[in-house]
N, C-alpha and C positions, 0 to 999 in steps of 0.2 A: 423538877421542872418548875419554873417562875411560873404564878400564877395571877392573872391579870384581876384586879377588881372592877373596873369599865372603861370601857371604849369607846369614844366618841370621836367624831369629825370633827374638826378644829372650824371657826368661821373665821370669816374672813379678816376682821378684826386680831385674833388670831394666829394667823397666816402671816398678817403682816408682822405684828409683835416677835414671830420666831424669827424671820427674815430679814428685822434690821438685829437682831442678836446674833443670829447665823454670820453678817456679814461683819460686826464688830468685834466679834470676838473669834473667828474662823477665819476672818479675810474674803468667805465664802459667797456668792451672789449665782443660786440656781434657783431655778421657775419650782415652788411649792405649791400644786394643789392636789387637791383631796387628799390630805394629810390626816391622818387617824393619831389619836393619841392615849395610850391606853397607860392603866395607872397598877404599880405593881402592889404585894400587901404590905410595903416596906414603904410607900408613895412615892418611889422613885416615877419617874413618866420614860415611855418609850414613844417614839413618835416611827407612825409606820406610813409610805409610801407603797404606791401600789400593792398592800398585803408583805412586803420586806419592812426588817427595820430600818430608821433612817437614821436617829439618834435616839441618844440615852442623856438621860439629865438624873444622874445619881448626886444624892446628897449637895444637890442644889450645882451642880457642875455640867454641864451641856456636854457633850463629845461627840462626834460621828461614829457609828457602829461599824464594825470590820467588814462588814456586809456594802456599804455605802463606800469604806474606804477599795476594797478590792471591786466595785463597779466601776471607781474612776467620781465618783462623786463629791471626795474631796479631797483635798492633797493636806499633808502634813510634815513638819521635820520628822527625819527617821533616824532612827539610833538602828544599828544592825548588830546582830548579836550570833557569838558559833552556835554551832550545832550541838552543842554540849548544852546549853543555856535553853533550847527552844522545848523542852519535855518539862524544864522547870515553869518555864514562865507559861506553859501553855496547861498548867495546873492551878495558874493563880499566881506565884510566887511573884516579887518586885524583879526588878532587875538590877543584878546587880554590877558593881566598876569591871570587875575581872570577865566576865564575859560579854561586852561590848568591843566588837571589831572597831567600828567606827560610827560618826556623825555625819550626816546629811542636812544640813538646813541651818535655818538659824534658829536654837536650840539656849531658852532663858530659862532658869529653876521656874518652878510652878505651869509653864506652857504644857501643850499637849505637845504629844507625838506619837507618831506607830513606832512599834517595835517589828522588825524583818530578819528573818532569819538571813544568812547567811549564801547559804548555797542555792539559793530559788526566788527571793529577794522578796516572797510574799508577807503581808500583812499576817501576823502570828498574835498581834496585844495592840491595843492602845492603852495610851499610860501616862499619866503627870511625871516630868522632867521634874528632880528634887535639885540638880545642881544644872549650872551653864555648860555651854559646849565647851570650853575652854578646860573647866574641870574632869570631866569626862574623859576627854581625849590623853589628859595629865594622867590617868590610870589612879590607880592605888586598890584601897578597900573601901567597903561600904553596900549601901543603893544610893541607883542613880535615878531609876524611874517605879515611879510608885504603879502598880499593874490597875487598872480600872476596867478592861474588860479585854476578853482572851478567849480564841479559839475554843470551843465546847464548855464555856460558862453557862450559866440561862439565859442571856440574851442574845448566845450566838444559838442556843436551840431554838429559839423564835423564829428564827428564820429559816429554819429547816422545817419545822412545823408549820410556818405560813403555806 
């Protein structure tokens, strides 16, 4: 279990600082307050909305939590991947070219996106895109999307614990 070393209320100053980063680099523009932000022993920061996570800023990269992605809270390009691929990636693993169905969005090397299984079309990963949609859909070997945070990780138990 992730274990936090403190928590605090973000102020308003704060508040605002996330929210024009929220909307520059997410595209994103939703009402933040009483925003808690709690600091892991690795200094990653998890930012929590009403006691749920909201986001994660790992190794200095901002993301929306699969918790915010599955409320509707933000939207993302999606890579869809079989059912064969969802036990991997939902242990950590990257994803890789041969189990990608397809592409949804507009999808550049280095951008975010969720990863969705298949047959239920749910939020399973969010994950740094290593190559363009264009690359992707072209198949081959390889990874495509590097895994950043996945169903039953520690910051998907935070929100089960919240």
């Amino acid at each position: 279990m992730l274990k936090l070393k403190r928590r605090h209320f973000l102020k308003r100053s704060e508040v605002k600082r996330l929210s024009e980063e929220l909307h520059s680099s997410l595209g994103a523009a939703i009402s933040l307050e009483d925003v808690e932000v709690a600091f892991t022993q690795d200094d990653d920061e998890v930012y929590f909305h009403r006691g749920q996570p909201l986001l994660i800023r790992k190794r200095g990269r901002l993301f929306p939590s699969l918790k915010s992605l599955l409320d509707g809270l933000f939207t993302l390009p999606e890579v869809v991947v079989d059912m064969g691929a969802v036990p991997h990636v939902t242990n950590g693993a990257d994803v890789m070219l041969p189990g990608i169905r397809t592409v949804n969005g507009s999808v550049r090397a280095g951008s975010l996106v969720v990863v969705v299984d298949e047959k239920h079309g749910k939020p399973i990963a969010v994950g740094e895109s290593l190559l363009d949609a264009e690359a992707i859909k072209a198949g081959g070997r390889g990874k495509a999307v590097k895994n950043l945070h996945w169903i039953g990780d520690e910051y998907w138990l935070l929100a089960k614990a919240e």
